[in-house]
C-alpha positions in Angstrom: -25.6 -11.9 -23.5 -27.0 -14.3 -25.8 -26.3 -17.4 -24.1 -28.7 -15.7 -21.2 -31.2 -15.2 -23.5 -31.5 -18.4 -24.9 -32.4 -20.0 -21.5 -34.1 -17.0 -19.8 -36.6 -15.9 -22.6 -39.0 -14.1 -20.8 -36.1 -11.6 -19.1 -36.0 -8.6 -21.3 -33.1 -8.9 -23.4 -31.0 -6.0 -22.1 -32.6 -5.7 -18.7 -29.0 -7.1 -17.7 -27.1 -4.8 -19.9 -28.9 -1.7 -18.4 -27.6 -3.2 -14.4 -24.3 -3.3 -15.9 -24.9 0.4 -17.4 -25.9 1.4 -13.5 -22.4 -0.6 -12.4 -20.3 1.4 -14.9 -21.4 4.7 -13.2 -21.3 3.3 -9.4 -17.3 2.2 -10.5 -16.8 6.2 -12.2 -17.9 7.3 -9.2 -15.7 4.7 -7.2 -12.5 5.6 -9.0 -12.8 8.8 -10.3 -10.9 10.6 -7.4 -7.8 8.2 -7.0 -5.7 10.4 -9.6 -7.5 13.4 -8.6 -5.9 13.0 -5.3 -2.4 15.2 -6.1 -4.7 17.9 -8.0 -7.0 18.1 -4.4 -4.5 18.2 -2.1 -3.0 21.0 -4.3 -6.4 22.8 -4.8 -7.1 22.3 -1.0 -4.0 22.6 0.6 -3.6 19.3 2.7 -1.2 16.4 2.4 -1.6 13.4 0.1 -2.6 11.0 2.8 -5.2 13.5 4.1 -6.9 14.2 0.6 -7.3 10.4 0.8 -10.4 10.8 2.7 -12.3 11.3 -0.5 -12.1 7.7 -1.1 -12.2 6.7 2.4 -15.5 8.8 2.7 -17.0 7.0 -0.2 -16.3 3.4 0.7 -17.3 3.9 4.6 -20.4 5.3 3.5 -20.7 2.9 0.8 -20.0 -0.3 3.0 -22.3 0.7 5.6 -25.4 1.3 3.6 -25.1 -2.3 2.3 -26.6 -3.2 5.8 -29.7 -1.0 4.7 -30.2 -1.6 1.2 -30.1 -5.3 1.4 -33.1 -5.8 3.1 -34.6 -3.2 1.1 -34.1 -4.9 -1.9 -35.8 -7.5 -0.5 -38.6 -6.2 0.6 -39.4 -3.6 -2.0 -38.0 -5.3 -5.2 -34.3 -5.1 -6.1 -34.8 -4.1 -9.3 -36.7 -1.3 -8.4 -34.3 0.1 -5.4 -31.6 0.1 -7.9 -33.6 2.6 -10.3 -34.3 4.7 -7.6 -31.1 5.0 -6.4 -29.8 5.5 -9.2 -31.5 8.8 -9.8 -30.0 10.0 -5.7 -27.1 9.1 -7.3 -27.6 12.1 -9.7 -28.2 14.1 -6.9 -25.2 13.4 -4.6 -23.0 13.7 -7.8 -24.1 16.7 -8.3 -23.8 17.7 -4.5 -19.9 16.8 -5.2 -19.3 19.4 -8.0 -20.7 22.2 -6.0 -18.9 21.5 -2.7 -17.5 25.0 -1.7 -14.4 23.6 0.2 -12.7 20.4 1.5 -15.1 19.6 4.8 -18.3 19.9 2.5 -16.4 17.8 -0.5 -16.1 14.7 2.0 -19.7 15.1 3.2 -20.8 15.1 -0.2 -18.2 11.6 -1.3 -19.9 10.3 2.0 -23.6 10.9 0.4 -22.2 9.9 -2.6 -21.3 6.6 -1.0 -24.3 5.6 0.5 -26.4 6.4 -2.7 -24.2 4.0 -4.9 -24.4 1.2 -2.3 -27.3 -0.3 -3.2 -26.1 -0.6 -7.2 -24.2 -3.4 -7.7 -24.9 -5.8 -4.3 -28.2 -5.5 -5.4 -27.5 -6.3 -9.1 -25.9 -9.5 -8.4 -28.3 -10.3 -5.6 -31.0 -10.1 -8.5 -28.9 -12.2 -11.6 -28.9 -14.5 -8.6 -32.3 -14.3 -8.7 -33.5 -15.4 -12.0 -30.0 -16.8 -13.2 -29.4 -20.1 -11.6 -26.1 -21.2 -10.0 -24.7 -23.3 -12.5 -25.3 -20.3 -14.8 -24.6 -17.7 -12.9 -20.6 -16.8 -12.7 -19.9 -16.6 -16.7 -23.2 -14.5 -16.0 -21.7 -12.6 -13.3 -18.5 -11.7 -15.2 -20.2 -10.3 -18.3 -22.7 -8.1 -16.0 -19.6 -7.0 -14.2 -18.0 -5.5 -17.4 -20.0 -2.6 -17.0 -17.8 -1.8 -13.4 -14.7 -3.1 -15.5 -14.9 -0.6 -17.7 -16.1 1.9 -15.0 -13.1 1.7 -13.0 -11.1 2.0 -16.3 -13.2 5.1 -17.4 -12.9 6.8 -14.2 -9.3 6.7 -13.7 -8.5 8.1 -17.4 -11.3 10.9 -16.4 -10.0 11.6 -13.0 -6.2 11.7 -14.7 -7.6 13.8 -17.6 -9.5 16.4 -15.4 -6.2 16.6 -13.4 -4.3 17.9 -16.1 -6.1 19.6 -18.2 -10.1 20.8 -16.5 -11.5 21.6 -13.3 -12.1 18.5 -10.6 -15.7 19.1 -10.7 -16.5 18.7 -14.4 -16.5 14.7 -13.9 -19.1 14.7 -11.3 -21.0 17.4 -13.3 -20.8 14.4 -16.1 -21.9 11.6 -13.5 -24.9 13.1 -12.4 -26.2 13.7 -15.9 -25.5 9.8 -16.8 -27.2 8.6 -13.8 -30.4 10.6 -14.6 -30.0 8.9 -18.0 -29.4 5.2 -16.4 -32.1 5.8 -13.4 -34.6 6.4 -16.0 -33.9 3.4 -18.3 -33.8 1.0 -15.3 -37.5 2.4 -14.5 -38.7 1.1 -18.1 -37.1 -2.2 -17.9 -38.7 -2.5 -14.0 -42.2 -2.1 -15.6 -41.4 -5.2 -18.3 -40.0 -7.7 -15.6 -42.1 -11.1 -15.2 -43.0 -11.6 -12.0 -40.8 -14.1 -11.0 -38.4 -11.3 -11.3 -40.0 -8.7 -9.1 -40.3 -11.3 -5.8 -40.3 -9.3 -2.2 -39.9 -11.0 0.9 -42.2 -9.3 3.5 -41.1 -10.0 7.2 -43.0 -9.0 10.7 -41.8 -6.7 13.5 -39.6 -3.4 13.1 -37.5 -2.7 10.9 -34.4 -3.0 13.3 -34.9 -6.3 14.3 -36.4 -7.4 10.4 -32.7 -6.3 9.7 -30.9 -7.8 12.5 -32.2 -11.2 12.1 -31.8 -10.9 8.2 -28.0 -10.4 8.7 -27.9 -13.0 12.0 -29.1 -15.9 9.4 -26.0 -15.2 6.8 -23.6 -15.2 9.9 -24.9 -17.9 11.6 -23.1 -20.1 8.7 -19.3 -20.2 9.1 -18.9 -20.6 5.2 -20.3 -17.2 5.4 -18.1 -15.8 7.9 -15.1 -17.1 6.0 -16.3 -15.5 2.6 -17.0 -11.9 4.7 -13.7 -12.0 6.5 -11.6 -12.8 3.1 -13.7 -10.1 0.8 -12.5 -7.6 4.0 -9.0 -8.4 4.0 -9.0 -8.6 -0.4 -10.5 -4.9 -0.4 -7.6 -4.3 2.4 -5.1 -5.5 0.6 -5.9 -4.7 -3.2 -7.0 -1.7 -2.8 -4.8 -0.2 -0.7 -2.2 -0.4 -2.9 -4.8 0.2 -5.8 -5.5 3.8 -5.0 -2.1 5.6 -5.0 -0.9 3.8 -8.1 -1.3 6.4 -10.0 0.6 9.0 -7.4 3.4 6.5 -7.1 3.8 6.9 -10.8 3.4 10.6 -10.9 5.8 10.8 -8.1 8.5 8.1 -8.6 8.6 8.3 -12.3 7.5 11.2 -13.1 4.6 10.5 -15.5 1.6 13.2 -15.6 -1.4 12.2 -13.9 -3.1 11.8 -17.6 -0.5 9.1 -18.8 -0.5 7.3 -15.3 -4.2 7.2 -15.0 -4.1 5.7 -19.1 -2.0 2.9 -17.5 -4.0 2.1 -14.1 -6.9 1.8 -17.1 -5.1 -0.6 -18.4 -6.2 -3.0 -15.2 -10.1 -2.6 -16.4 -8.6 -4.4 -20.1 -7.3 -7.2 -17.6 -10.5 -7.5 -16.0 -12.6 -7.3 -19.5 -10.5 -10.2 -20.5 -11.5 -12.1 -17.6 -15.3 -11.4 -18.2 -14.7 -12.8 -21.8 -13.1 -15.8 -21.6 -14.6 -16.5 -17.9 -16.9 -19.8 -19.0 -13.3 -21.0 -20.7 -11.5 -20.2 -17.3 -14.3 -21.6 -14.6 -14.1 -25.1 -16.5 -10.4 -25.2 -16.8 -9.5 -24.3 -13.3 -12.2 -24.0 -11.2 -13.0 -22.4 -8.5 -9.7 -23.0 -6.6 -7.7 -22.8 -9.6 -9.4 -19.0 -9.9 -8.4 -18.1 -6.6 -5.3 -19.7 -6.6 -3.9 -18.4 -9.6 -5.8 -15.0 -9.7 -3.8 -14.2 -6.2 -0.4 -15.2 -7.4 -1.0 -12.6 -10.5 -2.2 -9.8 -8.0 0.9 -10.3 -6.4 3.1 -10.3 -9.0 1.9 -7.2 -10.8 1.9 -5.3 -7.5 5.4 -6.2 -6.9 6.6 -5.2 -10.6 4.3 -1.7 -10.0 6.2 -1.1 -6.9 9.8 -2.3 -7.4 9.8 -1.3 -11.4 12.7 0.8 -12.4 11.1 2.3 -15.9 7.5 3.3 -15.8 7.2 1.6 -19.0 7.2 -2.1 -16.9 3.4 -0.9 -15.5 1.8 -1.1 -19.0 2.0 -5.2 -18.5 1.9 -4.9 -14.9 -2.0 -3.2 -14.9 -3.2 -5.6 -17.5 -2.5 -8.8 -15.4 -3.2 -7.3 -12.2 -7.1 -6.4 -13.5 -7.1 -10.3 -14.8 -6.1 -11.7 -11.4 -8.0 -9.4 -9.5 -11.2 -10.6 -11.6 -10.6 -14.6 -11.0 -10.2 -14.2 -7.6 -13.0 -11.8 -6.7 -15.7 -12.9 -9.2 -14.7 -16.5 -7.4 -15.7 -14.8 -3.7 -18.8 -12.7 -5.8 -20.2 -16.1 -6.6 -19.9 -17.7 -3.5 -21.5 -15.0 -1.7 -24.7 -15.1 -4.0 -25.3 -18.4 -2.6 -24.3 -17.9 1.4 -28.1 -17.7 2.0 -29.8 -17.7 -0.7 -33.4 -17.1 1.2 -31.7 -13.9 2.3 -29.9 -13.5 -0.8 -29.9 -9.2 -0.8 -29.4 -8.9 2.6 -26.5 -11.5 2.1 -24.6 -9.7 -1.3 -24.9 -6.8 0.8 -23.2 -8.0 3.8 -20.3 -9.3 1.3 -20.1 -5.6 -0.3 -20.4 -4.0 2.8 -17.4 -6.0 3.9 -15.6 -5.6 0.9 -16.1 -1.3 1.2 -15.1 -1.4 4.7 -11.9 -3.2 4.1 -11.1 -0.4 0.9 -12.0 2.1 3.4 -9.2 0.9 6.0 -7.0 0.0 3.3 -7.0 3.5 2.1 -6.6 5.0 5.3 -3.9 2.7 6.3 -2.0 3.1 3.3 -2.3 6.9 3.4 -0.8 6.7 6.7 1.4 4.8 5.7 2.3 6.2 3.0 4.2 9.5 5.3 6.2 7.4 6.4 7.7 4.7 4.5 6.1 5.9 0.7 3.9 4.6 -1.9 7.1 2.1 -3.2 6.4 -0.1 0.5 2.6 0.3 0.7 2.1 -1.1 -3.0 4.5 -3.9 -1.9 2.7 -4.7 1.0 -0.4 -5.2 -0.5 0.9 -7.1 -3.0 1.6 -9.9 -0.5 -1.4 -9.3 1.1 -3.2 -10.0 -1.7 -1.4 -13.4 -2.2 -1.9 -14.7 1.9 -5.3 -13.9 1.3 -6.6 -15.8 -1.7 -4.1 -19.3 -0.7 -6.0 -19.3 2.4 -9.5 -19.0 0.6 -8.2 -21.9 -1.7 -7.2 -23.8 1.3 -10.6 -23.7 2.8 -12.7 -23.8 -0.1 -14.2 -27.4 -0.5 -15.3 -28.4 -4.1 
């Protein structure tokens, strides 16, 4: 963070270490439940691909309340919304670990969803901010370590608690930490300069305030080609991402512990992508990012799905969390600057997209999975992957 400092003096020095302490707990939350899946459908008595609705749940609800939190943002402060909802994060967490049965566990991952929405859109939307855009990506990436390592960390917990604890000590943990986090976000809030606390007040309801923030963002086809490839990446990736660590519980026989420790092993790939990322933005650029990011997505997926020893995965993960990392911290920057009068309502629209694509990912996969198994699914998506991110490069214009 020092190269931040150095030009942007008057921002606290770990104001963006403490967004990138909020991310970490949003990408727990996120992740936690993927190896959980087998030890749910056990506890609950439903199939695989119906215990997948504790993912779905989260990313609907979290996609959809992009579309509210964005304007908020702007109109109350980002910083500020994230702090608070933060601290309903501890709430909804904790709504999770006393959830009686299944039906009340998805209503509770659906809160849980809509409470951690407004985290990291809003993050980014404020580093685009006060960061400017020449600045901003090697910026971006070392904020986004925090949801690196939170993926990583909730896979290994979910995998852990699988084997070895009850389901619900991890959201018992992740409501404590987001107490913890809400409340250190409210002291940095207070020690912002001004120029970081700007709020865009508009007239008329809040309904049409709304409406005509998001009509702005689409009314650009740049943006509409950003939205519609962040959809079809959180499709595609993720997808495949979430039974990853079934397909090696299943197929090779691994406990959900050890295959969780190797699905971690795609946060390393993405923490090596946050830490060499001003090295790899001036070597390839942005097309070079995308380019190359999808051809490594693809590759790892293929060798995760076709591999005959689990022991292939270990190299598999780490490049798969690199090339996932070039290509969407590529389509993260773009969307900061889609509008950037409208810049909340605009990271929002791009998580929202990005959610709602997991979400259908997820549900097509666990479909999918009944009927031609977790070996095709993580195939599929592999290619996916790939078709998506050459036709981003195609389009992209330097």
């Amino acid at each position: 963070m020092q190269a931040i400092q150095s030009t942007h003096s008057d921002i606290p020095r770990l104001t963006i270490p403490a967004l990138s302490l909020a991310a970490f707990g949003s990408a727990i939350s996120l992740r936690v439940t993927d190896p959980l899946l087998p030890r749910l459908a056990s506890e609950f008595g439903v199939s695989l691909g119906q215990v997948a609705y504790v993912i779905t749940a989260f990313s609907i609800a979290y996609g959809v309340s992009q579309l509210f939190f964005g304007p908020v943002g702007d109109r109350f402060g980002k910083y500020f919304v994230i702090a608070w909802a933060c601290m309903a994060c501890a709430l909804t967490a904790l709504l999770c670990a006393l959830a009686p049965n299944y039906p009340l566990l998805i209503v509770a991952r659906l809160l849980a969803g809509a409470t951690a929405a407004a985290i990291i859109p809003l993050s980014m939307a404020w580093i685009g901010d006060v960061i400017p855009y020449k600045e901003r990506q090697p910026v971006l990436a070392q904020f986004l370590i925090g949801q690196i390592i939170g993926i990583s960390a909730g896979v290994l917990l979910g995998g852990f608690t699988a084997d070895h604890l009850s389901w619900r000590v991890p959201f018992f943990l992740l409501s404590f930490c987001f107490v913890l986090i809400s409340l250190t976000l409210f002291a940095f809030n207070r020690r912002l300069p001004a120029r970081a606390l700007t709020t865009h007040r508009a007239e008329g309801s809040a309904v049409r305030r709304m409406f005509n923030e998001f009509s702005l963002v689409l009314q650009r086809p740049w943006s509409r080609v950003v939205l519609a490839t962040v959809f079809l990446e959180g499709a595609f990736l993720y997808g495949a991402f979430a039974f990853i660590a079934s397909h090696l519980h299943h197929v090779h026989h691994l406990s959900l512990t050890r295959a969780a420790g190797l699905v971690m092993l795609f946060g390393l790939g993405g923490f090596l992508y946050a830490i060499s990322s001003r090295r790899l933005v001036r070597g390839l650029g942005e097309k070079g990012l995308v380019h190359w990011g999808g051809l490594l997505v693809m590759a790892s997926l293929l060798i995760i799905s076709l591999a005959p020893v689990w022991w292939w995965t270990i190299p598999a993960c780490f490049v798969c969390g690199l090339g996932f990392y070039m290509l969407h911290n590529t389509l993260q920057i773009n969307a900061t600057q889609m509008a950037p009068e409208r810049r909340g309502a605009a990271v929002s629209i791009f998580a929202s997209c990005f959610f709602l694509g997991q979400s259908a990912g997820v549900s097509a996969a666990g479909w999918a999975i009944g009927h031609f198994g977790t070996t095709v699914v993580i195939a599929i998506g592999a290619v996916g992957v790939l078709l998506v991110a050459l036709n981003f490069a195609r389009l992209k214009i330097d």
